[in-house]
Structure formats: C-alpha cells, structure tokens
C-alpha positions in Angstrom: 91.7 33.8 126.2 91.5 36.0 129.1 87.9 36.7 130.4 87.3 39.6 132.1 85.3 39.4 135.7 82.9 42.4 135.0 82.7 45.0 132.2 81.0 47.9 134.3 84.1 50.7 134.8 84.6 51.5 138.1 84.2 54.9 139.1 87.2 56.1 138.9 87.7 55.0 135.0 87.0 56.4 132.1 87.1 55.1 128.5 88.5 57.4 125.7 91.2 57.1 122.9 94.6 58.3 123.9 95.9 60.0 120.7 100.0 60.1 120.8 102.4 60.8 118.0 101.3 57.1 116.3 97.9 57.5 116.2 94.7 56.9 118.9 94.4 54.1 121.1 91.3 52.8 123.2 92.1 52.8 126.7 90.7 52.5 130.4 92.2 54.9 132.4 91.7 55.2 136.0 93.4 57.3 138.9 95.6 60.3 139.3 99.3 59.8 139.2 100.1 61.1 142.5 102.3 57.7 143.0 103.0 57.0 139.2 101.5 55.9 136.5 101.7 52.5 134.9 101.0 51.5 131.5 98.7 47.9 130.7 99.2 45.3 128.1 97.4 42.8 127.2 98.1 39.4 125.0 97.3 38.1 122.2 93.5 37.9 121.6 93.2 40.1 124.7 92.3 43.8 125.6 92.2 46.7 127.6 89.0 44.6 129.4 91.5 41.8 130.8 92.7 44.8 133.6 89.4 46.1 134.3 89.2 44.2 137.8 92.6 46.1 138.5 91.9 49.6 137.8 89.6 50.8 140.9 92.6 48.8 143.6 95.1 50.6 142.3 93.5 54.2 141.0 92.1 53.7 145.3 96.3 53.1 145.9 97.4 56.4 144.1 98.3 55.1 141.3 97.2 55.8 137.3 96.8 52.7 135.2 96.2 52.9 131.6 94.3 49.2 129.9 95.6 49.9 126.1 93.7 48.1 123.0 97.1 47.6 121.0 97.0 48.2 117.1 94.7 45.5 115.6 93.1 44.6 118.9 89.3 45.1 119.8 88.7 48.9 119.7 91.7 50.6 118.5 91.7 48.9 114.9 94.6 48.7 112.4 95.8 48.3 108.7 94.8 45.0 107.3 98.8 44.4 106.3 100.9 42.1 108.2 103.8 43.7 108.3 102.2 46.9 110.1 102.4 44.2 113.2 106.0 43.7 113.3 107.5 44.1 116.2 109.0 47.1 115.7 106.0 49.0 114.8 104.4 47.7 118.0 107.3 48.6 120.4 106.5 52.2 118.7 103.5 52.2 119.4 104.1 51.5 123.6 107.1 54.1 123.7 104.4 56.9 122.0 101.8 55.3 124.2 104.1 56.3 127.4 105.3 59.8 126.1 101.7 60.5 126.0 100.6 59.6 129.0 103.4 60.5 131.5 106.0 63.2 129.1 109.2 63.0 130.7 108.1 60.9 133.7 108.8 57.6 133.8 105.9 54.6 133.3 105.3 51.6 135.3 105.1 48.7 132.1 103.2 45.8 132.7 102.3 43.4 130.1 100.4 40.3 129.9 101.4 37.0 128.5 102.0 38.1 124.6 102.0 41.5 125.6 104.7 40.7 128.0 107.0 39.6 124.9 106.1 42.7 123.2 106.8 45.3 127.2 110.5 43.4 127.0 111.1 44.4 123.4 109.7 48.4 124.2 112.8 47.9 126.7 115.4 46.4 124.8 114.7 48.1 121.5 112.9 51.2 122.4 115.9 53.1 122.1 114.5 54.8 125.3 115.3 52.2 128.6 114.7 55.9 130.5 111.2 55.9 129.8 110.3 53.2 132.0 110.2 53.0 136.0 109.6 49.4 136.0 108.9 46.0 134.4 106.3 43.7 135.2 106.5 40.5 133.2 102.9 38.5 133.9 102.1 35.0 132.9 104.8 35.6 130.1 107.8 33.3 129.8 111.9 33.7 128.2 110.8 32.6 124.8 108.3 31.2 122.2 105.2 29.2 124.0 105.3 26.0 125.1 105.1 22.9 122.4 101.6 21.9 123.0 100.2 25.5 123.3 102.0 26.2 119.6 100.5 23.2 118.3 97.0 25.2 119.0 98.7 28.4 117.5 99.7 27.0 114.6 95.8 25.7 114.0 94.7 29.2 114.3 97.1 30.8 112.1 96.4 28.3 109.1 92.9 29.0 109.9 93.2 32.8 109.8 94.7 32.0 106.1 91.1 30.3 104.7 88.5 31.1 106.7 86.3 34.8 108.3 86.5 35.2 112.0 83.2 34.1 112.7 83.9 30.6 111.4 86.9 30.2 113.5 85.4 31.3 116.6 82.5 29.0 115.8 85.1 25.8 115.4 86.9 27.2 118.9 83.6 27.3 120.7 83.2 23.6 119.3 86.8 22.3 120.4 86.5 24.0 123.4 83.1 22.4 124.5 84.2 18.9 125.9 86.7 20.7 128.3 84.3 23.7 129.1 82.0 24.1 131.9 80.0 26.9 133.2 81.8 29.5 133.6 80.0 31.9 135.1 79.3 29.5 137.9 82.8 28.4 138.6 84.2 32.0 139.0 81.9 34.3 139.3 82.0 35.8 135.9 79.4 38.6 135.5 76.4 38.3 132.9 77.4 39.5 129.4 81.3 38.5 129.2 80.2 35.8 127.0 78.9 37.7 124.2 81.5 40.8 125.0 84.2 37.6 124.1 82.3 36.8 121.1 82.3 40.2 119.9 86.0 41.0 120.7 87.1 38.7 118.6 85.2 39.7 115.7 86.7 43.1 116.2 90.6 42.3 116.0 92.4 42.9 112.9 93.1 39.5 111.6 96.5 40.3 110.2 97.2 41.3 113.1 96.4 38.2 115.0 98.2 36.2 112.3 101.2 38.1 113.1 101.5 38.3 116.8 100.3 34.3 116.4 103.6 33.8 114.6 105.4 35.7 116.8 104.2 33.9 119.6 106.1 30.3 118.2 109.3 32.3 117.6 110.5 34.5 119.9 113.9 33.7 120.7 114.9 34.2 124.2 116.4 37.3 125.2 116.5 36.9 129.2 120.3 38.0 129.1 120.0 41.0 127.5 116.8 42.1 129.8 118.5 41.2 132.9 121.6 43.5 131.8 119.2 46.3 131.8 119.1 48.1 135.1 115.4 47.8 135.7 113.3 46.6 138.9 111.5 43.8 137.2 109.1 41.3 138.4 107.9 38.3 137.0 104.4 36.8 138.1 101.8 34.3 136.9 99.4 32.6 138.4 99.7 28.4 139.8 99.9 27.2 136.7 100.3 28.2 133.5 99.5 26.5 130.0 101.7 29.1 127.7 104.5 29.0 129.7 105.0 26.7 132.1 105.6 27.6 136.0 108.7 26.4 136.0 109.9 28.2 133.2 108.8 31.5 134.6 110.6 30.5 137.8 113.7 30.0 136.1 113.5 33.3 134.2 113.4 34.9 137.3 116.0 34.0 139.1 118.4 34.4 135.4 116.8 38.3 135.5 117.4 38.8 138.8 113.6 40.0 139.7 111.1 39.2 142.3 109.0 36.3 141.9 105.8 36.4 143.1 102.5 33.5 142.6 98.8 34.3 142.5 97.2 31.6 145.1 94.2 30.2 142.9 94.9 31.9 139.6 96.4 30.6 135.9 97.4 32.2 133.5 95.5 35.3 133.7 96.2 36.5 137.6 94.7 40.1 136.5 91.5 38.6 135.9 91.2 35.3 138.0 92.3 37.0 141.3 92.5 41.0 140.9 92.2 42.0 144.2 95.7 40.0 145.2 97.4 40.4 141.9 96.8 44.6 142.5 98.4 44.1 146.0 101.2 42.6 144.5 101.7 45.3 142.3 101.0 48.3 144.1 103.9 46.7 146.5 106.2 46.5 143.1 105.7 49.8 142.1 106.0 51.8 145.3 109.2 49.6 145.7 110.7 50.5 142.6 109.1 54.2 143.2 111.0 54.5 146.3 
C-alpha cells in the first residue's frame, strides 16, 4: 500500500471531479499543458494521493498531470457489482478519462503497479493506440504478481468474501505489526497519512477490490503485443520490488524495447518514496517522446 509523503496540494493543484462521457472522476490536477499533459494511475488499493509528491515538479516543468481515483477507488465510488470492474470497463474509463482532459491531443499514460496492468490494456484494447503520446510502466511487471505476493492476495480476496472493510484492515494492521516500524520517522511521512490510509480504505468499493485482486494473480503476459505497438515506453521501479521482482521488470524492458530507468533508495512506490527524482525522470521521458 502506497503511502503518500504529504496530503497538503501544492499550489498549483486543484482537486475537482473530471466528468467525461463515463461518468465523474476525482482527480488532482496540477499545471498547464504548455508541454503536454499526462494522465496518473494508481494500483490497487491506491489513489490519486500516491502522485501528490509529483504534481508541483512537474506542473513547475510545463507539464499538466492529472492523479485519477479509478471507479471503485477512494473518492470516485462505483457499483457494488463485480463485473462493473472488468477490465474492459476500466480501459473505458482511462480512454474517456483522456478524451476529456486533452480532446484530440495525445496523453502522456503513466500507471502504477496494478494501474500499470490496467495503462497497457487502455493501449492494447483501447481501440484508440492514437490517443496516447507515451507509456510509462512503474513498479509494474509482464504478468500476474509474484508467488509470494499472491499468496497475500489470495488472503484478502477470501476475506473481502466474509468479512466488512473495517475488520480486514483491523487483521492487516495486526499482520503487519511484527514487520512495521515507525513510519513517519524512517521517511519523513507527514502527520495524518495514517489515518488518511485508514480512511481510504474504508472508502473503496469492495467489489471492486475483489476484482482488480483477482486480476492481479491472472494477468497473462502480453509484453509481445505491447512492444509491437509503436509507442515510447518506459519501464521504472524503484531497488526493489516485492510485486514484481527487479529482475522481472528488467527483463520486460529489454523484450519492449523501452528505457529502463531505477529510483536510488525507492521500492515499489518511486512516486512516493523519492518524488523529486522519479519526476526528473519523467519529465526527461516525456519531453523525449514530446520531441
């Protein structure tokens, strides 16, 4: 679970619901697009939050970045019916999302770790490859998670079957303690995340958590077909990584034929753990693939 470094919206943000052809989304928008614009997307548990420490580097670089709350996640909402979190009704969502924001201009994609998965399929199925300038791929790897990490999954997707919200993120808390140490201490983590965590959770839709979960320890790789698409793509992550290993993301790379770049001192959230460097990175990327 990602954990934001602050909450406070820099300056040049603004909070609002972007309302496109499938309905409103919650999003943090910062910048004018006089370089591009670029389009967020967080994993699973995550949200708009996970990019805040992004938004005021990259607004500052001439660029406008949009943090979406997907359907189902914190503050957009969604149906409480698994099957309105398919896959295909969430590659709709990010090819309406992008229409919005940018009409006939192509967006920058990011997406983060599960939201990665879902950024690849808006490419491959979208029907649209057009609508996009560029791929970023971020702590996300070719297929499902790795062995141990959908062992965890699994837990959490039985437990969403039997049991309200609060009681599973209660048992988390209680797993997690033995490993956990302050966190606000190690990494500078601003008063209030905690609780903002807490209450995140409660927020999400849990079918659709249940669904993206399942997702998650399925997804067949499709590396081949992405790397046949014509697209500047990158692929970064942080030193280590426990959904997808390193190594794995290395390998996917080099089989998509993208740059490659590692976060010094991050894991698997680079956006979050190191902002200021993983914003560098991609204001490179983009102007790059701007030309």
């Amino acid at each position: 679970m990602s954990r934001p470094p602050m909450l406070q919206l820099p300056d040049s943000a603004r909070a609002y619901r972007l309302e496109t052809s499938r309905g409103s989304f919650a999003v943090l928008d910062a910048g004018a697009a006089r370089r591009g614009t670029a389009l967020l997307v967080p994993g699973f548990t995550g949200s708009k939050e996970d990019f805040i420490g992004l938004l005021e580097p990259l607004a500052a670089a001439g660029w406008r970045v949009v943090a979406v709350d997907g359907r189902g996640q914190y503050e957009t909402g969604g149906p409480r019916a698994e099957e309105a979190y398919a896959r295909g009704e969430l590659v709709a969502d990010l090819m309406a999302q992008a229409k919005a924001l940018a009409a006939d201009r192509p967006v920058h994609l990011l997406g983060h770790s599960m939201g990665g998965l879902l950024a690849r399929a808006a490419v491959l199925d979208g029907g649209e490859p057009q609508a996009w300038a560029s791929l970023t791929l971020m702590s996300t790897g070719p297929a499902a998670i790795d062995a141990a990490q959908q062992v965890r999954t699994n837990l959490l997707v039985d437990a969403l079957a039997t049991m309200d919200l609060e009681s599973i993120w209660q048992a988390m808390q209680e797993m997690d303690a033995a490993q956990t140490v302050d966190a606000a201490a190690v990494t500078g983590v601003a008063d209030g995340v905690d609780e903002f965590l807490h209450q995140r959770w409660l927020a999400n839709t849990p079918q659709q958590l249940l669904a993206t979960g399942r997702q998650l320890m399925s997804e067949p790789d499709r590396v081949e077909e992405l790397a046949a698409v014509g697209l500047p793509k990158l692929v970064i992550s942080g030193e280590a990584d426990y959904a997808w290993p390193v190594p794995w993301q290395d390998e996917m790379a080099v089989r998509l034929g993208a740059r490659r770049e590692v976060v010094t001192g991050a894991e698997h959230s680079p956006n979050a753990e190191r902002p200021a460097d993983t914003a560098a990175l991609l204001d490179d990327f983009w102007g790059s693939a701007t030309g």
